[in-house]
C-alpha positions as CSV (number, residue, x, y, z in Angstrom):
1,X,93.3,48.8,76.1
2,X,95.2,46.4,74.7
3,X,95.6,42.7,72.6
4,X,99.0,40.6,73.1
5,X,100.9,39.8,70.3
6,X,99.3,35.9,70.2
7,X,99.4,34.0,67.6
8,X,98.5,37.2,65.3
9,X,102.5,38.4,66.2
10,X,103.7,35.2,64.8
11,X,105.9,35.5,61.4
12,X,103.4,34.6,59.0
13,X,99.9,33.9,61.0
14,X,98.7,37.5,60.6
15,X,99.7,37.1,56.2
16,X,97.6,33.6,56.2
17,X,94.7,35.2,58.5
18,X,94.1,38.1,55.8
19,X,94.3,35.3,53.1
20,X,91.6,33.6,54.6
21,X,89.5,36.8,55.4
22,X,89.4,37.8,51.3
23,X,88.7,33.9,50.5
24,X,85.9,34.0,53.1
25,X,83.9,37.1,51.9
26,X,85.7,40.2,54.2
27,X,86.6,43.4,52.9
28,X,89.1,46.0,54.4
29,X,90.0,49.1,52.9
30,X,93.5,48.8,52.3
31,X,94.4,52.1,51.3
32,X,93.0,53.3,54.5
33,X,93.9,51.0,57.6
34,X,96.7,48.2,58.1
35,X,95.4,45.0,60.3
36,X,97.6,43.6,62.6
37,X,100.1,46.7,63.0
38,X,102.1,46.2,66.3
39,X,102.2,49.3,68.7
40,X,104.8,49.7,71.8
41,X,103.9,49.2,75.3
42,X,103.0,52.3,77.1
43,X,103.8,53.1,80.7
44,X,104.8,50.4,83.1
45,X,103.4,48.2,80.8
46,X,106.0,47.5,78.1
47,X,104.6,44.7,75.8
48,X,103.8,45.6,72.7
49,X,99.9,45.2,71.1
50,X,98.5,44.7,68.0
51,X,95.7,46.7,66.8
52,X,94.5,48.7,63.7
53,X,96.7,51.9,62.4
54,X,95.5,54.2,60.3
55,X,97.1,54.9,56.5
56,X,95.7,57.8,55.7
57,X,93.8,61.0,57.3
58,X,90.1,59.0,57.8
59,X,86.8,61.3,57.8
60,X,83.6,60.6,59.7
61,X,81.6,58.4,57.6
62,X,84.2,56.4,55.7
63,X,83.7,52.5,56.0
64,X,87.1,50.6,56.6
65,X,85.7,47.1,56.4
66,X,83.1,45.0,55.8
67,X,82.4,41.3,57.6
68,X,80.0,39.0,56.7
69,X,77.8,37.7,59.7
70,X,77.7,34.2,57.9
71,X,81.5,34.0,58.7
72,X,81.4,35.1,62.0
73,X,81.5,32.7,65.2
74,X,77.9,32.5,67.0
75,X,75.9,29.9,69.0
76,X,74.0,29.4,65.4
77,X,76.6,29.4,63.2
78,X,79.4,27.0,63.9
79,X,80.6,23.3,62.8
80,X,78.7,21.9,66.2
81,X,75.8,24.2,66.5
82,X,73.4,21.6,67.5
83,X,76.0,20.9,70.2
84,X,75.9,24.7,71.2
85,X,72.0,24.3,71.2
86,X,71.9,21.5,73.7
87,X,74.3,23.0,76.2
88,X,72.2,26.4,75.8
89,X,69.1,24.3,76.8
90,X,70.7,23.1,79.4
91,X,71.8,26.0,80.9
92,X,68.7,27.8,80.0
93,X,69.2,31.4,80.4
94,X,69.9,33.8,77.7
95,X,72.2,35.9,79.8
96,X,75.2,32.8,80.5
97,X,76.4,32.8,76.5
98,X,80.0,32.6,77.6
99,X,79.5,28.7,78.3
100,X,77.9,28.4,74.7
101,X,80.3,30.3,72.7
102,X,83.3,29.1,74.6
103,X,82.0,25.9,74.0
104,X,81.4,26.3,70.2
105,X,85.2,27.9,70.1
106,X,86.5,24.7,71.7
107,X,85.0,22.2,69.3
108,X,85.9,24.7,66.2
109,X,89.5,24.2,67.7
110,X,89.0,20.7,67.7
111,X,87.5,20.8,63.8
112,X,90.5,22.9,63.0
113,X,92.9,19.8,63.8
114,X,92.4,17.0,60.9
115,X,93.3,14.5,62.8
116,X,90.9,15.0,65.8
117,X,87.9,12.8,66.0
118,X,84.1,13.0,66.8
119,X,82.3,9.9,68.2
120,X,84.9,7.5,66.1
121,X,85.0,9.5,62.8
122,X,87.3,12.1,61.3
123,X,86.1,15.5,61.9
124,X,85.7,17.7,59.0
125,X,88.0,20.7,58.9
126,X,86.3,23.6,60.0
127,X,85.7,25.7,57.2
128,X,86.9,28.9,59.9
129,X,90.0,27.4,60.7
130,X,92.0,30.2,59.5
131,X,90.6,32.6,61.6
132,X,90.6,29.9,64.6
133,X,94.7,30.0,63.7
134,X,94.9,33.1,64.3
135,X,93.1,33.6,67.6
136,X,95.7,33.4,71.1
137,X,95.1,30.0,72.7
138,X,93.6,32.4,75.8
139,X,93.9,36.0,76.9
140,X,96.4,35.9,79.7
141,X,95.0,39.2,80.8
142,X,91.6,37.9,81.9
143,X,91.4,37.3,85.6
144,X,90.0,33.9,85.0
145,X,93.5,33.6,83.2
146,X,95.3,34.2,86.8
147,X,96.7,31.9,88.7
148,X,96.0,32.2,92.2
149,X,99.0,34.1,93.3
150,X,98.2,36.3,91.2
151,X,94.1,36.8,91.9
152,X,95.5,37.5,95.8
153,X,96.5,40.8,94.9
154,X,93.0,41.7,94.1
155,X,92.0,41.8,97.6
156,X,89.9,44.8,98.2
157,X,89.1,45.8,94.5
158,X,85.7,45.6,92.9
159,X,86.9,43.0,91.1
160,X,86.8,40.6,94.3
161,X,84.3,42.1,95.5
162,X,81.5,43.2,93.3
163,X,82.2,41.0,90.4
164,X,81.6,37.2,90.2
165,X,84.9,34.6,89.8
166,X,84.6,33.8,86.6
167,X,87.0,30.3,87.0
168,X,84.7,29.3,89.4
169,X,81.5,30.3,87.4
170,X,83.7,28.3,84.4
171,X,84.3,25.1,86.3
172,X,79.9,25.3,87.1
173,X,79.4,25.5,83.6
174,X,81.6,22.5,82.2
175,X,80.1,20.3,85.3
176,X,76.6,20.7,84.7
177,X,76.5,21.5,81.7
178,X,78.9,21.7,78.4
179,X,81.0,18.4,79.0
180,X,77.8,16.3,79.2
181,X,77.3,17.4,76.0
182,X,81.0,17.1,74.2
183,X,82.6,14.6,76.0
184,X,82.6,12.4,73.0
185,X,84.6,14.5,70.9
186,X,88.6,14.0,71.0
187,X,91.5,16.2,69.9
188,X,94.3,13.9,67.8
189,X,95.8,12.1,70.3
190,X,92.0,10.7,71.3
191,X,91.5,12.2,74.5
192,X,88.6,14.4,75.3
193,X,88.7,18.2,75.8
194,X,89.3,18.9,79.1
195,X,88.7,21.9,81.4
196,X,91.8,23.8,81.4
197,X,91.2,23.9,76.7
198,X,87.5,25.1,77.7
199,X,89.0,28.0,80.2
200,X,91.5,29.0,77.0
201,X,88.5,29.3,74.8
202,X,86.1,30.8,76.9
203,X,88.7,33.3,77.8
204,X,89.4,34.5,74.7
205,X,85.5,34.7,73.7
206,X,85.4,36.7,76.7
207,X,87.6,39.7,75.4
208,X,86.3,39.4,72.0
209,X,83.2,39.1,71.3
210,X,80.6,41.5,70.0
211,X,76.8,41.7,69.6
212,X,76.6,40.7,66.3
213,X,72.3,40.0,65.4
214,X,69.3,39.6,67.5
215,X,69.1,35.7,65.9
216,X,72.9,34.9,66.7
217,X,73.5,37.1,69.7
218,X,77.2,37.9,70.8
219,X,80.1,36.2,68.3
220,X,83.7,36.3,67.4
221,X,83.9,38.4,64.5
222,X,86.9,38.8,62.2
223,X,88.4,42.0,61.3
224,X,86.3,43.7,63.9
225,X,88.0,41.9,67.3
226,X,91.3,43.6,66.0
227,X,90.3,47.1,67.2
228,X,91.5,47.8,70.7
229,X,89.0,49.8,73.6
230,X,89.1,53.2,74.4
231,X,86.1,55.0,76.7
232,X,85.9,58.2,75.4
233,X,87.3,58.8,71.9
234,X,87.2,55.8,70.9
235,X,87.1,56.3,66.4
236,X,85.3,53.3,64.5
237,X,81.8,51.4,65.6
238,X,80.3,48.4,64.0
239,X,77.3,48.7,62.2
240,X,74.7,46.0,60.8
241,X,73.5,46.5,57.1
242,X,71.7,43.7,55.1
243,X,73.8,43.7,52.4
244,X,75.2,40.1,51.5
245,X,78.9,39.5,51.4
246,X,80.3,36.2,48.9
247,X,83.3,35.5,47.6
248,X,83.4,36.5,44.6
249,X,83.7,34.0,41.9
250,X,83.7,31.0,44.7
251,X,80.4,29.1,43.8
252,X,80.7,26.8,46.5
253,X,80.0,29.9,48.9
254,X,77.5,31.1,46.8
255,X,75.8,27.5,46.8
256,X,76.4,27.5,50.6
257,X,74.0,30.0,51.1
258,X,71.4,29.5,49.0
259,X,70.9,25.9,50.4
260,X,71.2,27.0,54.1
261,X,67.9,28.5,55.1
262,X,69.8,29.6,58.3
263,X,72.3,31.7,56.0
264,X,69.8,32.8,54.1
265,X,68.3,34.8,57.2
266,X,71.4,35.8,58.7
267,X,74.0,36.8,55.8
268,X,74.0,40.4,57.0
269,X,76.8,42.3,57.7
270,X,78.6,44.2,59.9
271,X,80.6,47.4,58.5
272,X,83.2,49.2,60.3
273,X,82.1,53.2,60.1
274,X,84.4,56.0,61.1
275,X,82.9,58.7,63.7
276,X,85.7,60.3,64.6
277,X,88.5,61.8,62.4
278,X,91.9,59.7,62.7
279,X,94.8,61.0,61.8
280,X,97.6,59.1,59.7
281,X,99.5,56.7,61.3
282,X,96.9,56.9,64.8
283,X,95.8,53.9,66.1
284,X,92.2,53.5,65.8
285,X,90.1,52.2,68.8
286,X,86.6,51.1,69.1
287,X,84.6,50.7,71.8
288,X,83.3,47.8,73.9
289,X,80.5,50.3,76.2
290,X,81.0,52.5,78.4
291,X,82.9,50.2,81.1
292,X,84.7,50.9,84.4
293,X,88.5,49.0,85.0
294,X,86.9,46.3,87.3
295,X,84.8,44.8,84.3
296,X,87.4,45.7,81.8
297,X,89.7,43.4,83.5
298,X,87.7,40.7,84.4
299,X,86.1,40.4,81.0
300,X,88.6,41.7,78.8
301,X,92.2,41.4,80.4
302,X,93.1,44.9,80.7
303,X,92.6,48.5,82.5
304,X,92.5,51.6,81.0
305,X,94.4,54.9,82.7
306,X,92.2,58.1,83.4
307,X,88.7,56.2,82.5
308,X,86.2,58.2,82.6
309,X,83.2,55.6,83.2
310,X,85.2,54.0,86.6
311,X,83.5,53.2,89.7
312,X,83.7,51.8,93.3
313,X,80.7,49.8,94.6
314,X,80.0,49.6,98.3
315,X,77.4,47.1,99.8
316,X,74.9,46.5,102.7
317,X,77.5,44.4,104.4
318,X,79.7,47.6,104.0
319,X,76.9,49.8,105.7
320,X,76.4,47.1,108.3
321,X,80.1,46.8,109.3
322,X,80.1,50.5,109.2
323,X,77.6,51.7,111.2
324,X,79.1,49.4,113.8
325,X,82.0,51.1,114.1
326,X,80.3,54.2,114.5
327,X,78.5,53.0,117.7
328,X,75.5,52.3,116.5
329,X,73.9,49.4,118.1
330,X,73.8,46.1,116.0
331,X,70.3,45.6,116.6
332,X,69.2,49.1,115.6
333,X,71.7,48.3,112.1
334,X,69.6,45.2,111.8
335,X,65.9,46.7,112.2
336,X,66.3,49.7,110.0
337,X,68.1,47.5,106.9
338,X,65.5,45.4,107.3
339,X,62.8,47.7,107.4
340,X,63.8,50.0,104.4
341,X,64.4,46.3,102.6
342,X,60.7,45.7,102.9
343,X,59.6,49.3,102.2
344,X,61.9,48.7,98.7
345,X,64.4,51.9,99.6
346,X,67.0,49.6,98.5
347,X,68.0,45.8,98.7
348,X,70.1,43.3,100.3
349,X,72.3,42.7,97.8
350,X,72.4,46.3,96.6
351,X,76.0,47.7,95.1
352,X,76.1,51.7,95.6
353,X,78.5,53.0,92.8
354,X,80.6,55.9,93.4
355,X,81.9,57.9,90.4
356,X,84.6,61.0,90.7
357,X,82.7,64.3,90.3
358,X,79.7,62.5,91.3
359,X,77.2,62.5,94.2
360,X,77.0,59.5,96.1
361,X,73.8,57.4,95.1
362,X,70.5,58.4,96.6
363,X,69.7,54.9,97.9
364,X,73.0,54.8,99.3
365,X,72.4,58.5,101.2
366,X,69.1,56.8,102.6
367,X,71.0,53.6,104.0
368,X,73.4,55.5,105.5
369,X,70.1,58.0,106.6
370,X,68.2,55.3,108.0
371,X,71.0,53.7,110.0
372,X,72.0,57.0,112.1
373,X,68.2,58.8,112.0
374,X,66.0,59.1,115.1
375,X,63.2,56.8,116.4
376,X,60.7,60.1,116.0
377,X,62.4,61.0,111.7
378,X,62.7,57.3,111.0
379,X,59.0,56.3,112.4
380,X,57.5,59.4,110.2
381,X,59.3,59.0,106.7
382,X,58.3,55.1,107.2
383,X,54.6,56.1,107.8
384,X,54.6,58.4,104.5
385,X,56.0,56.1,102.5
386,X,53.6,53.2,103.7
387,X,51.1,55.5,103.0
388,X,52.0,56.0,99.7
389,X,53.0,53.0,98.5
390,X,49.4,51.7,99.3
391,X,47.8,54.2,96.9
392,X,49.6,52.4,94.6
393,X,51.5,48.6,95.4
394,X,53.0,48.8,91.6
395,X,55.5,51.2,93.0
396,X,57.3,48.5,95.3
397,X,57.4,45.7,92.1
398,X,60.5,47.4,90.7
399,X,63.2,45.8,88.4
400,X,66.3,47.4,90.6
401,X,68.3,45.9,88.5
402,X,67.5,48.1,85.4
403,X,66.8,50.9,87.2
404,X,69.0,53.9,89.2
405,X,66.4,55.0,91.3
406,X,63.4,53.4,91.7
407,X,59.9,55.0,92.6
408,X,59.8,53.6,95.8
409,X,63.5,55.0,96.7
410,X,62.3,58.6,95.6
411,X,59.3,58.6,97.9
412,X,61.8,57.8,100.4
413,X,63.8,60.7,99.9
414,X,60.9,62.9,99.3
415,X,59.2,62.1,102.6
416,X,62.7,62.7,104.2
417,X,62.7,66.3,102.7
418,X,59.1,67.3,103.8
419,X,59.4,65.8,107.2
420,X,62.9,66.3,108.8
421,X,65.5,68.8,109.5
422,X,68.4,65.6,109.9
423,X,71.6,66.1,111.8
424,X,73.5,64.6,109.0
425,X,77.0,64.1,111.3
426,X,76.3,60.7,112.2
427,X,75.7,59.3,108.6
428,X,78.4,61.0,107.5
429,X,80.7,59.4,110.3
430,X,79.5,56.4,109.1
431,X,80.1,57.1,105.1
432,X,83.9,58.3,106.3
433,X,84.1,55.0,107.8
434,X,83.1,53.2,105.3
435,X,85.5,54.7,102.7
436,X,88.2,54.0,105.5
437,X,87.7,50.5,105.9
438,X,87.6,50.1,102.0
439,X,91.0,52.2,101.8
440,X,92.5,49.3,104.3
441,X,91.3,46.5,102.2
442,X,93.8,47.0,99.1
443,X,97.0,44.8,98.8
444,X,100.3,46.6,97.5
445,X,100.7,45.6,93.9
446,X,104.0,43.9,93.5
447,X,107.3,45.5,91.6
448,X,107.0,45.3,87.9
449,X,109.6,42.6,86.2
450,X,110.3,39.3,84.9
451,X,109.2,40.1,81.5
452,X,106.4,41.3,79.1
453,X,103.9,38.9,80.5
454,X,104.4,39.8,84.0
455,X,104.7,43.6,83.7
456,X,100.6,43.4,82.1
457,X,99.4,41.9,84.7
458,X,101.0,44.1,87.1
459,X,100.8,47.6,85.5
460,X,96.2,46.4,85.0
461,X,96.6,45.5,88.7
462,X,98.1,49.0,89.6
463,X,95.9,50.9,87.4
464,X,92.8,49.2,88.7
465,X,93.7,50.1,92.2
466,X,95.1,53.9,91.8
467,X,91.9,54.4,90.0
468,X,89.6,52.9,92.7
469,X,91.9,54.4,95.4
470,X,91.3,57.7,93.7
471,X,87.9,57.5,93.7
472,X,87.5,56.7,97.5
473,X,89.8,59.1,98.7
474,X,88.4,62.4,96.6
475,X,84.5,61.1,98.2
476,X,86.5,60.5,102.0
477,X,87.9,64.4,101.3
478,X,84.3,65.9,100.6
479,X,83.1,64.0,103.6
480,X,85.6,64.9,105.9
481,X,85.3,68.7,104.9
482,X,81.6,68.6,105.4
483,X,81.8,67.2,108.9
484,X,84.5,69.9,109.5
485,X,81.8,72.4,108.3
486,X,79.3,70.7,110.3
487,X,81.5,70.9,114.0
488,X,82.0,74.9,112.6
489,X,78.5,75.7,111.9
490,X,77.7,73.6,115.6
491,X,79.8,76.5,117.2
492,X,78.4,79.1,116.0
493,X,75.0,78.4,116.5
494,X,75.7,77.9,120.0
495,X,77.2,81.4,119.9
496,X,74.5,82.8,118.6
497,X,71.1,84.5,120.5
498,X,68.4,82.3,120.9
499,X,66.0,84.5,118.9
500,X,66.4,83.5,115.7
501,X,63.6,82.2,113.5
502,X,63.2,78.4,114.0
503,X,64.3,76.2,110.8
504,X,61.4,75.3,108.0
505,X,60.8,72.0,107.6
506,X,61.1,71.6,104.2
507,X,64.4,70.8,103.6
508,X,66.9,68.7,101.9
509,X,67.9,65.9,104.0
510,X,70.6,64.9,101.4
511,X,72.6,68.6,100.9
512,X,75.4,67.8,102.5
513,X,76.2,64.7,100.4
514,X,76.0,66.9,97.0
């Protein structure tokens, strides 16, 4: 996890961004932690990062800093936030605040330049424009950040695959719906903000921001979008309190919010806490979620080595391709996705996640079930779960996007332990071949050179694909040994008398994927 010099590594930025911060009501412990210390590069990756180093020994429970909401960056509080408000209207879903925020960074960038313009007048300075300073002009590590021949290497990872393009999504957004509402603001030489300065912006609220209140939503807050990501032991998280941060002795902040009934509201503010020791000299990480390297890098411009929370995601189209391979008949593929579709066992659109030291999915064990079972199995489990999903419909109206395993997948799975005893070697012919195909996707990453710029890029690359790679061939392992076991035990039965008991029914269908 890692932030680029930017404009932070610049002699001098980083000394006016921390005059700004006391003059704007933030508080940092300086006893305890040093902003803006530069660390080396690490592995292939040799560019250096700036991030937060500790000064001392720090205990669980110490607060390191303090930032006032009021100061922060949000869709409510900005120079043009009745701009923001039209383009959110516009858009109309809570879910897309990247246009909005990117939008309000781009006309706080235009605010921070005295001599830019809004519709014929002089634009007021923004009153954040030492902390816009500060801020790179975009995250180079971002994928929307790539140029093309650089996005080809990406082939195959769930980053093309599972994730949306965000430059495309980008380009949408300023169409329909953000330079409507700005084109009538200029920069100083009186032209209007293009698409390429909204793609800088929305870039670097991409890898920055944080949830900062329910009112404001996600924001660009000072202090705290200096701590670099860690999954797992990560050492500082950011904390609302109500207390009220001024500057003290300023009036004219004091007088700011007590005549602003929206800063009356909102002057919380968030306070760096310590929750796990740090050691002098350590840097100190927080933590963005826990987030696999696909949406790291897309979102944030960087991978992280060894993550614990990475994953690959397969699809339908995966099963489909798959199962054809396999020999099983296209019109079989077709009937049986389509009936488990209707019968809510999983959906079109469905991405199965695979973790290491994980079993696959259960809705991806009944795809790859339903695709190799018999006419006789299939017909049965589809009669049970009809059955009971007409006691109760409510159990097919599921939210699959908030939930791992829906009601209506576990009476799947259920009626497919009570009923069957499966031959599980043809779905797990057809999960090898999925993981095969996936293996043959991946591009080689390139040979790291031509400087520090180039060897990020390349090193995230290779890290995102190892990891994925990993992942796919430790699941391809366990299913190859469990169709060796399965040719092994075949053998012996037929070596065996013919008196033996015959099998109960009730029975896992889904042990040999555990």
């Amino acid at each position: 996890a890692r932030r680029g010099l930017g404009a932070r590594g610049r002699h001098g930025v980083m000394d006016e961004f921390k005059r700004w911060l006391k003059s704007s009501g933030f508080w940092w412990d300086e006893t305890a932690i040093a902003l803006g210390a530069v660390f080396p590069g690490q592995g292939d990756d040799a560019s250096p990062r700036v991030g937060v180093r500790a000064l001392r020994d720090l205990a669980v429970g110490e607060i390191v800093a303090r930032m006032p909401t009021a100061r922060c960056i949000t869709r409510l509080y900005c120079t043009h936030s009745e701009t923001v408000a039209k383009i959110r209207a516009s858009i109309g879903d809570e879910k897309e605040w990247l246009a909005e925020l990117g939008a309000a960074l781009l006309l706080e960038r235009l605010n921070s330049d005295e001599d830019s313009r809004c519709g014929g007048n002089k634009n007021q300075r923004s009153a954040l424009a030492g902390y816009i300073a500060s801020l790179p002009q975009r995250e180079q590590g971002v994928v929307a950040s790539w140029p093309d021949c650089q996005k080809a290497f990406l082939v195959g990872t769930d980053v093309d695959r599972a994730l949306r393009d965000e430059r495309s999504a980008a380009r949408t957004e300023w169409d329909r719906h953000v330079y409507p509402q700005i084109w009538q603001f200029t920069d100083a030489n009186g032209d209007p903000p293009s698409f390429a300065s909204y793609l800088d912006a929305r870039s670097v609220v991409s890898s920055r921001a944080f949830s900062v209140t329910t009112e404001t939503g996600p924001g660009l807050v000072p202090i705290a979008d200096l701590f670099n990501h860690k999954t797992g032991g990560h050492h500082v998280t950011m904390r609302l309190v109500d207390e009220v941060v001024t500057r003290s002795g300023d009036e004219t902040e004091t007088d700011e919010i007590k005549n602003s009934s929206f800063l009356r509201k909102n002057s919380k503010t968030l306070v760096a806490e310590i929750t796990a020791a740090v050691a002098s000299g350590d840097e100190i990480f927080n933590t963005y979620g826990g987030l696999g390297n696909a949406i790291l890098l897309n979102s944030f411009g960087f991978c992280q080595a060894c993550n614990p929370e990475d994953t690959v995601t397969l699809s339908v189209p995966d099963l489909r391709a798959a199962a054809a391979l396999c020999q099983v008949p296209g019109s079989l593929i077709k009937k049986r996705i389509e009936e488990c579709i209707a019968l809510h066992a999983f959906t079109e659109t469905e991405m199965f996640a695979l973790k290491n030291n994980q079993p696959p999915p259960d809705r991806l064990l009944l795809a790859l079930w339903a695709v190799t079972a018999s006419e006789v199995g299939f017909f049965r489990v589809k009669e049970y779960v009809e059955a009971e999903n007409s006691k109760d419909i409510s159990q097919t109206r599921v939210d699959f996007e908030n939930s791992r395993e829906t009601d209506s997948a576990k009476t799947w799975r259920s009626a497919a332990e009570v009923f069957l005893n499966p031959q599980a070697g043809p779905a797990l012919s057809v999960f090898a071949a999925i993981l095969k195909r996936r293996l043959g996707m991946y591009a080689r990453p390139p040979i790291v050179g031509g400087g520090e710029e180039t060897a990020s890029w390349i090193s995230s690359l290779k890290t995102l694909v190892d990891s994925e790679r990993a992942i796919i061939e430790t699941h391809l392992a366990q299913t190859i040994g469990a169709l060796r076991n399965l040719e092994g035990d075949a053998v012996t039965k037929r070596r065996k008398t013919q008196s033996r008991s015959p099998p109960t029914t009730k029975q896992d269908a889904f042990a040999l994927f555990d």
